[in-house]
C-alpha positions in Angstrom: 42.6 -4.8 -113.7 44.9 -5.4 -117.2 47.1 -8.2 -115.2 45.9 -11.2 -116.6 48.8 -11.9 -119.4 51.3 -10.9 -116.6 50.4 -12.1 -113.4 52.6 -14.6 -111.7 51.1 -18.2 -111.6 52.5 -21.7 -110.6 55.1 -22.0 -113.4 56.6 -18.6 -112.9 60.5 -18.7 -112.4 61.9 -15.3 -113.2 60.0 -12.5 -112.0 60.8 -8.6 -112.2 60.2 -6.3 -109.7 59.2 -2.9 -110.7 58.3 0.1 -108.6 57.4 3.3 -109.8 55.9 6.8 -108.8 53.0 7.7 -110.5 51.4 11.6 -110.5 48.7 11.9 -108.1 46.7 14.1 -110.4 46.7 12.3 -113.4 46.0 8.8 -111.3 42.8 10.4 -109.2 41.6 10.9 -112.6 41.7 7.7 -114.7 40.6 6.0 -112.0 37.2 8.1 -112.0 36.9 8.3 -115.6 37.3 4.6 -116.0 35.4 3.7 -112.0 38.6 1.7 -111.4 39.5 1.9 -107.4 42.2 0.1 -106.3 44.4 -0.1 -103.4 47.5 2.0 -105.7 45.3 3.9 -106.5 43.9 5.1 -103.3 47.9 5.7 -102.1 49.2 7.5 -104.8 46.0 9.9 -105.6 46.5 10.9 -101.9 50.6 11.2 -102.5 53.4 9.4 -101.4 56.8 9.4 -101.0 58.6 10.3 -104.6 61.6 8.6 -102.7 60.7 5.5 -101.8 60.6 3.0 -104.8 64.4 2.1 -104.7 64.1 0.9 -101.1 60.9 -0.4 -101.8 62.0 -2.6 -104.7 65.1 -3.8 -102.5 63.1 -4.7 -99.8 60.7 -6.8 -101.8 64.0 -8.5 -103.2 65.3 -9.3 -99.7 61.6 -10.8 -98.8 61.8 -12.9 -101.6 65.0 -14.0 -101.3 64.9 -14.9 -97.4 60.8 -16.4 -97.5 60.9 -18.0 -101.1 64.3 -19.0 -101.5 64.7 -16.9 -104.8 68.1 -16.5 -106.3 69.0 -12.5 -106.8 70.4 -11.0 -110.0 73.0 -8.1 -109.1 71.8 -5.7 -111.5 69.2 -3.4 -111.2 67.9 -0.1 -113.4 67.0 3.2 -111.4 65.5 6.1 -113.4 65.2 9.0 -111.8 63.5 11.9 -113.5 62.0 13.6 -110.7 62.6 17.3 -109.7 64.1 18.6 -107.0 61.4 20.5 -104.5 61.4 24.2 -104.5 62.0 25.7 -101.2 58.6 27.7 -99.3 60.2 31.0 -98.2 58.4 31.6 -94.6 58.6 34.1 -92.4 59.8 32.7 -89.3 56.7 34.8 -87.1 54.2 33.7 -89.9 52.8 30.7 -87.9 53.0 33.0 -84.3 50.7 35.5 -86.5 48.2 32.5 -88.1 47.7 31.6 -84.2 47.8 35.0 -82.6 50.2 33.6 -80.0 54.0 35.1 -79.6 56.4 32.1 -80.0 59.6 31.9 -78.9 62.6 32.7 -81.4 63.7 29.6 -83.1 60.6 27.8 -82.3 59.8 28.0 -86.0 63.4 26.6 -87.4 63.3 23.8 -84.7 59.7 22.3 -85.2 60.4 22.3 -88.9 64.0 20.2 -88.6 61.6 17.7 -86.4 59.4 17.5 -89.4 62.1 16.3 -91.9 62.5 19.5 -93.8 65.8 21.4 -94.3 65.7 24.5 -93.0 68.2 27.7 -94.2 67.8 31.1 -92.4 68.2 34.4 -93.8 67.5 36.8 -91.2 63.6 36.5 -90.3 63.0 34.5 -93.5 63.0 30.8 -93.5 63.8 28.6 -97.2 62.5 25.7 -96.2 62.2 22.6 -97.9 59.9 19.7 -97.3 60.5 16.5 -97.1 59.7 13.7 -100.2 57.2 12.2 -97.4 55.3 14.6 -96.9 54.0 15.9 -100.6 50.9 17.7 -98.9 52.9 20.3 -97.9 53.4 23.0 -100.4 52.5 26.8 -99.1 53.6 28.6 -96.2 50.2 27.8 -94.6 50.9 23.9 -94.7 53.9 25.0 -92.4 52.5 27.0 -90.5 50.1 23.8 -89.2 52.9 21.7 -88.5 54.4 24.2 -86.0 51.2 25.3 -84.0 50.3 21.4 -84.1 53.8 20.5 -82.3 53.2 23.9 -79.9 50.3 22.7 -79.2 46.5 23.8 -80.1 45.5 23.8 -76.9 47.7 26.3 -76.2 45.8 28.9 -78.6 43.6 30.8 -76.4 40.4 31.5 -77.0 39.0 35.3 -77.4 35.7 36.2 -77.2 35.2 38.7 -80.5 35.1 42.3 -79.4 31.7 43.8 -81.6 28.7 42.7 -81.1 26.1 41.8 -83.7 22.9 43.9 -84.4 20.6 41.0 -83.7 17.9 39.2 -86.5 17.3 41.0 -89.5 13.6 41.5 -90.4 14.3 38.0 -93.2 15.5 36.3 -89.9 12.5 36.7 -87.6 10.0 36.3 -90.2 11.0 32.9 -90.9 11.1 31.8 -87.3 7.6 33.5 -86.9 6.3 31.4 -89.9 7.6 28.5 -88.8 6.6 28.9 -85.4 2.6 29.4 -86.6 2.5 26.7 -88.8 3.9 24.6 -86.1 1.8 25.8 -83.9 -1.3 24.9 -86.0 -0.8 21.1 -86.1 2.2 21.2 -88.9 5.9 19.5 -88.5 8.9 20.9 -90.3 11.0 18.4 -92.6 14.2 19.5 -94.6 14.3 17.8 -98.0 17.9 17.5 -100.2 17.5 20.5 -102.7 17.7 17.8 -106.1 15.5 16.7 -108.2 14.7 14.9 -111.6 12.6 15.1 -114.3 10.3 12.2 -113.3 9.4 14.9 -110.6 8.3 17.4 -113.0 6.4 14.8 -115.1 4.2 13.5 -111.4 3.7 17.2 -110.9 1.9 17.2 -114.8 4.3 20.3 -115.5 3.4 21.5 -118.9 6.1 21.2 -121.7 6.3 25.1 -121.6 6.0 25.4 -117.7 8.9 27.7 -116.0 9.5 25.2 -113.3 11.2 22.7 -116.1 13.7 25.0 -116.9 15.7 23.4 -114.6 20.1 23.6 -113.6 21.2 20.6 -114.4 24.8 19.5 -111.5 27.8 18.5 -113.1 28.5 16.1 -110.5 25.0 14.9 -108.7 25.1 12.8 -105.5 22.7 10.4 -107.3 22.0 10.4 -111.0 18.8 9.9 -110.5 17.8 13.2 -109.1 20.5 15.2 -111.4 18.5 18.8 -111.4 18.1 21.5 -108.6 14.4 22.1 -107.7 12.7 24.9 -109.1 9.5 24.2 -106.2 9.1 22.8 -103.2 6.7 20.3 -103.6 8.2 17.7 -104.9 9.9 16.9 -101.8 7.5 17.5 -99.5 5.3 14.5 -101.5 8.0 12.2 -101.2 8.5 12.7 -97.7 4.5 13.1 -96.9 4.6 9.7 -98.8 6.7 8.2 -96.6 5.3 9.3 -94.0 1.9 7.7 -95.2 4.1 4.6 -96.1 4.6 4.2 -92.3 1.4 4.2 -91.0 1.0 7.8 -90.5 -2.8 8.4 -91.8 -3.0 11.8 -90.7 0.1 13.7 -91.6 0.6 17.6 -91.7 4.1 18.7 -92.7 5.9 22.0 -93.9 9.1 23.1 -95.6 10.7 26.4 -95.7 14.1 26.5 -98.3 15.8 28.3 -101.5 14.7 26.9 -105.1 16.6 27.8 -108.0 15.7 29.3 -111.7 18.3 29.5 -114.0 18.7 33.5 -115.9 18.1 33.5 -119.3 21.6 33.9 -121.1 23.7 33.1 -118.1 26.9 32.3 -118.8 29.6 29.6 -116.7 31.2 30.7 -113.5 35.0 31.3 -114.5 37.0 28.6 -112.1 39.3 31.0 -110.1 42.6 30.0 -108.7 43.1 29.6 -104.8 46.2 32.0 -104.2 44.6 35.0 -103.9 40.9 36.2 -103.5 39.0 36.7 -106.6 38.8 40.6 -108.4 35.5 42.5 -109.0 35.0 41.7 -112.7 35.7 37.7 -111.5 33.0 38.6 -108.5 30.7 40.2 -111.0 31.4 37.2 -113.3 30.1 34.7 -111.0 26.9 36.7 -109.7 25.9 37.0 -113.3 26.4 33.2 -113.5 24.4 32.3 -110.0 20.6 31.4 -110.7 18.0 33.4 -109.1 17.3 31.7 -105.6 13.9 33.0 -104.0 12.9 31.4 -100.8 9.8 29.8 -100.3 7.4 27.9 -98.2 5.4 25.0 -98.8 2.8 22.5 -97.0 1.0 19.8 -97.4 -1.7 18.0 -95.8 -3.8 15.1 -95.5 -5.7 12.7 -93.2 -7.8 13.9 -90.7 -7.2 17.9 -89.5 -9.0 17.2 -86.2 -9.3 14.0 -84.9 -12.2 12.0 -83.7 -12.3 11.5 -79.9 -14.2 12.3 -76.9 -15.1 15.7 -78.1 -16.2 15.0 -81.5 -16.0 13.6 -84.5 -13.1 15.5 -86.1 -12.9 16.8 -89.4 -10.5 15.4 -92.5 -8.1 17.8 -94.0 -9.0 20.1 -97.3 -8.1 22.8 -99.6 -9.3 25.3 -97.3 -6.5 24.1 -94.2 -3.7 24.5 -97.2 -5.3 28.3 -98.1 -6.0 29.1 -94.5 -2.2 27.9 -94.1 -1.3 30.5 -96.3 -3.4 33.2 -94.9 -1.5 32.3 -91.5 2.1 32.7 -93.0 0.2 36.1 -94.6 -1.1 36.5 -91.2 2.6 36.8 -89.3 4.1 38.8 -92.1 1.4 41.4 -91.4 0.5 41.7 -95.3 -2.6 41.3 -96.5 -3.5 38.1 -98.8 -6.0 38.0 -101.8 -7.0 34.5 -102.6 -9.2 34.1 -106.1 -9.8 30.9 -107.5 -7.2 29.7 -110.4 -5.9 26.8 -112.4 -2.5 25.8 -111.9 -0.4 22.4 -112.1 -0.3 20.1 -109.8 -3.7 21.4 -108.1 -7.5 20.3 -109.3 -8.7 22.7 -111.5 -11.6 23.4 -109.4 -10.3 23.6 -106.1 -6.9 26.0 -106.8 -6.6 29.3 -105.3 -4.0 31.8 -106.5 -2.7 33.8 -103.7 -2.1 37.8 -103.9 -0.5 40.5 -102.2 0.1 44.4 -102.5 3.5 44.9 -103.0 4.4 48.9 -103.8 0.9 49.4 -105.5 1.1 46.5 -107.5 -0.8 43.0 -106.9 1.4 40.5 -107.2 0.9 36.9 -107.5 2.9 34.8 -104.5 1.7 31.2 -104.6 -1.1 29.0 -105.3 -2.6 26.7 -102.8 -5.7 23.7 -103.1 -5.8 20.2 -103.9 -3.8 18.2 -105.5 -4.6 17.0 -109.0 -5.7 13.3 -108.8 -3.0 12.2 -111.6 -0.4 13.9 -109.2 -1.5 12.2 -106.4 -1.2 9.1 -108.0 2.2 10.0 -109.2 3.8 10.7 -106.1 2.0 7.7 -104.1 -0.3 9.8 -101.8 -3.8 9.6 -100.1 -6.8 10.8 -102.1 -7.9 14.3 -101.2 -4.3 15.4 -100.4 -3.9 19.4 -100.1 -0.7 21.8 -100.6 0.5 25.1 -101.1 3.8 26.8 -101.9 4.4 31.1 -101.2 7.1 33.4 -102.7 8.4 34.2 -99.2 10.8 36.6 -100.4 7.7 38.8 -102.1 5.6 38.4 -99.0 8.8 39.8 -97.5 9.1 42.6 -99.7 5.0 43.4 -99.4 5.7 44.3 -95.4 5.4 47.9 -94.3 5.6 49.7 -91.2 2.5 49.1 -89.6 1.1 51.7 -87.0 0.0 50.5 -84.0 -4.2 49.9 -83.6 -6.0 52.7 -81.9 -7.5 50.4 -79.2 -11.3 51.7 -78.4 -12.8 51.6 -74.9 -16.3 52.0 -76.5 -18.6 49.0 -77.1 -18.6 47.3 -80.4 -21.9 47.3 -82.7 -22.5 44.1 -84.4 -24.6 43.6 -87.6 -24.7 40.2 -89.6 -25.4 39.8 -93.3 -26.9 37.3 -95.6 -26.0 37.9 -99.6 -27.0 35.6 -102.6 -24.6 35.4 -105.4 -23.8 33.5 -108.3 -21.6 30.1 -107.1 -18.4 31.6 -109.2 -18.2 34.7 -107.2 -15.1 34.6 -105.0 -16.0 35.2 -101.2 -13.5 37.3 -101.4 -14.5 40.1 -104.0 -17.9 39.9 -101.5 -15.6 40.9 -98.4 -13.9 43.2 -100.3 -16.9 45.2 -101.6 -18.4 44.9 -97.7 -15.1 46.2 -96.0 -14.5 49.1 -98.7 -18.4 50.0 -98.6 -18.9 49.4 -95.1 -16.4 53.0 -94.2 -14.5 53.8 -91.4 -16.6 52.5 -88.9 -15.9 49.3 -90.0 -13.5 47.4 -87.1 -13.5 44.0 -89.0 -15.7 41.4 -91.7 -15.8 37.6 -90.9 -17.4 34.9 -92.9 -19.2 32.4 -90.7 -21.5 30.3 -93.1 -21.7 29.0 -96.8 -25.1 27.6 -97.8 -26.1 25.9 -101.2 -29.4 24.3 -101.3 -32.7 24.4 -102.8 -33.7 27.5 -101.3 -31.1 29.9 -103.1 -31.6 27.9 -106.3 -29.2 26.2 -108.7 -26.0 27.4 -109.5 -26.7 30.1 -106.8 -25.0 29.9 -102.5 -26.0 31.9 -99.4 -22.7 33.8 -97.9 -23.5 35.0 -94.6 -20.6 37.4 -92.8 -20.4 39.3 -89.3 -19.9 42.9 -89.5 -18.4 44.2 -86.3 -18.5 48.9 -86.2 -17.1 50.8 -83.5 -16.1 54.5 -83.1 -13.2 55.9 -81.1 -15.1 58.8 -79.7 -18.3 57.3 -79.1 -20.9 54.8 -78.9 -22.5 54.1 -82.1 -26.3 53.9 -82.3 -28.3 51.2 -83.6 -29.1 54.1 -86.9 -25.1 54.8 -87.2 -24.5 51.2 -87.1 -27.3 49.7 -89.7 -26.4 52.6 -92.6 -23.2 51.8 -92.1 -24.0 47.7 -92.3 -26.7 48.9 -95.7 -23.9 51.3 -96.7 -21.8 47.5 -97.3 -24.4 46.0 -99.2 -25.1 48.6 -101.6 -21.4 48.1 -102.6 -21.2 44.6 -102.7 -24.7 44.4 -104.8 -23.2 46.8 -106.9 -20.0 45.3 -108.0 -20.6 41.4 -107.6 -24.9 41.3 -107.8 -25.6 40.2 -104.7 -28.9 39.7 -103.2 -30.0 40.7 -100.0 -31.4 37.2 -98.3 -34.3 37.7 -96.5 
């Protein structure tokens, strides 16, 4: 490392011996900027002794002298151009206050002489000065250490805090509950590092305008290959279903819950603050205005088989519909209500993407998409054919909960009608339950879809939806009059806003 004009070799006979004290700052910094690490270097970035180099020097001397038989000149240079230290002014209770422990007096003055450091009283203050040796101490703190470490930290004791807390907040327990449904229908957690890169964003077939490439680039990455924090989920949850996959795991089901980050449009840089006092309200304000928005979210993805084959069956392989009905079960435990309409939206197939919807003070509001992956993507990223995903706003499902009332639970029997519809193939099932549920009235307890037909017999382009209708009343029993206007009542709507047709 620039020795090789001045290293000593087989014909050396007159050598100099140097030592010097180089400044910890400035020598942690070259040797990054130029990815030099050497053994000097590794000392003196973490400080040493600004004392030492004249004994040093003489002792190397003496070595040579009494091993290699080397003749010693008498004279010898010493610069000397370092500052004396400034004393650390200390009370001499500060370190019984840092440990909440009442030491006895002098303790203080007697642990620091043990230390090396000269110690000069002035009533309850203490000038103390360190010695060179020990360069990492340099605030009243630093002392502070040193005496509760000779006292002992054993001898701190512990105390319980006095308040107690208020319990989860409503952010708190809504996460557990999604992550306990979704692991409760088949899926396993994974934690993915927050980073990404743009090769990510390409796989995903991220349009050149797409939001989700506006991306924070880190100043100093862990791996320059993934140099940008994530603005979705999904790209680690591919890499580590992908893995999986690579493994041997055919039939994997996995979810993530975590922040993403999207930079604000004219942000500016955090101000660096110093560390001797806490930061002001303009600095504070400062460095909100400079954070990036960070929503949390949720995402899934699945492939393989979502029931297997065995004894009892012959299972059934994972689609688009277990990502949607994924989302409708995190929907589900937030108590909101999701609207799923079909959508296009990278990285899922045109055809087979659903963008998710809920009511959030009057307003519908767009919280995720969910489907199956785009064949280009799934190439991309490595993963099986027919791969499914979905990522929610979690945060805006959040803010879409409301106090719910509790269900007036009926002791009367329940009146159930079924219904057959015809409608075009690009009508969303759900506009049809809609129109049934709003049409249907009051009496109306719930509206299930049980069966999806295409065949000859509706005719091309055309599908059979057939749902369950279930009435009941509080105060009564319904009759089989209340319960079939109630059931036509349904239809009329839904044939009115989406042209269904009555299937005979």
């Amino acid at each position: 490392m620039g020795g090789l004009d001045t290293e000593i070799g087989l014909v050396s006979t007159s050598v100099l011996i140097e030592a010097a004290h180089f400044d910890a700052m400035s020598v942690a910094r070259a040797s990054r900027r130029h990815q030099l690490s050497s053994e000097a270097s590794r000392r003196f970035e973490r400080g040493i002794d600004a004392a030492a180099q004249l004994a040093a020097a003489t002792r190397a001397v003496e070595l040579l002298a009494e091993l290699g038989g080397a003749t010693v000149e008498t004279a010898y240079t010493v610069v000397d151009e370092s500052t004396p230290r400034e004393p650390i002014v200390i009370r001499a209770s500060h370190a019984a206050s840092v440990a909440g422990v009442d030491y006895p007096e002098g303790t203080s003055e007697r642990w620091l002489r043990a230390v090396g450091c000269a110690v000069e009283t002035d009533g309850d203050l203490l000038r103390v000065t360190p010695p060179t040796w020990r360069p990492d101490v340099t605030d009243p703190n630093d002392l502070a250490e040193e005496i509760i470490r000779f006292e002992g930290y054993e001898n701190i004791p512990s105390i319980r805090p006095s308040g107690s807390g208020r319990g989860l907040t409503s952010g708190q327990r809504l996460r557990r509950a999604v992550g306990r449904v979704l692991a409760d229908t088949g899926f396993n957690e994974v934690l993915s590092y927050p980073f990404t890169a743009e090769r990510d964003l390409d796989g995903l077939q991220l349009a050149a305008d797409d939001p989700r490439r506006a991306s924070l680039r880190l100043a100093n990455p862990l791996s320059e290959e993934e140099p940008l924090l994530r603005t979705t989920l999904l790209p680690g949850l591919f890499k580590a279903l992908a893995r999986n996959v690579g493994r041997g795991l055919t039939d994997v089901a996995l979810f993530e819950t975590g922040l993403v980050y999207l930079p604000v449009p004219g942000a500016t840089r955090a101000p660096i603050l110093p560390v001797d006092r806490g930061p002001g309200a303009e600095e504070l304000a400062l460095i909100d205005a400079a954070l990036p928005e960070q929503p949390r979210r949720v995402g899934v993805v699945v492939t393989g088989a979502a029931e297997r084959a065995g004894w009892w069956g012959e299972g059934r392989a994972a689609t688009w519909a277990d990502a949607v009905q994924a989302a409708r079960d995190v929907a589900r435990v937030a108590g909101v209500d999701l609207e799923v309409e079909a959508d296009t939206r990278a990285p899922w197939h045109p055809g087979r993407c659903a963008a998710l919807y809920v009511g959030v003070e009057g307003e519908r509001v767009l919280v995720g998409h969910a489907g199956e992956l785009h064949p280009r993507v799934v190439k991309a990223f490595g993963l099986p054919e027919r791969t499914a995903a979905a990522e929610i706003d979690l945060d805006a499902v959040e803010r879409a909960r409301s106090d719910a009332p509790a269900p007036t639970v009926s002791t009367y029997p329940v009146a159930t009608q079924d219904v057959a519809l015809v409608v075009d193939a690009s009508v969303p099932v759900g506009r049809i339950s809609e129109a049934l549920a709003e049409g249907a009235g009051p009496l109306l307890e719930s509206v299930r879809l049980f069966d999806v037909y295409t065949g000859e017999q509706v005719g091309e382009g055309r599908k059979s939806v057939a749902f369950a209708l279930r009435f009941r009343a509080e105060d009564r029993t319904l009759t089989a009059e209340e319960a079939g206007a109630a059931r036509d009542a349904a239809v009329a709507l839904a044939t009115e806003r989406t042209g269904a047709v009555l299937r005979g």
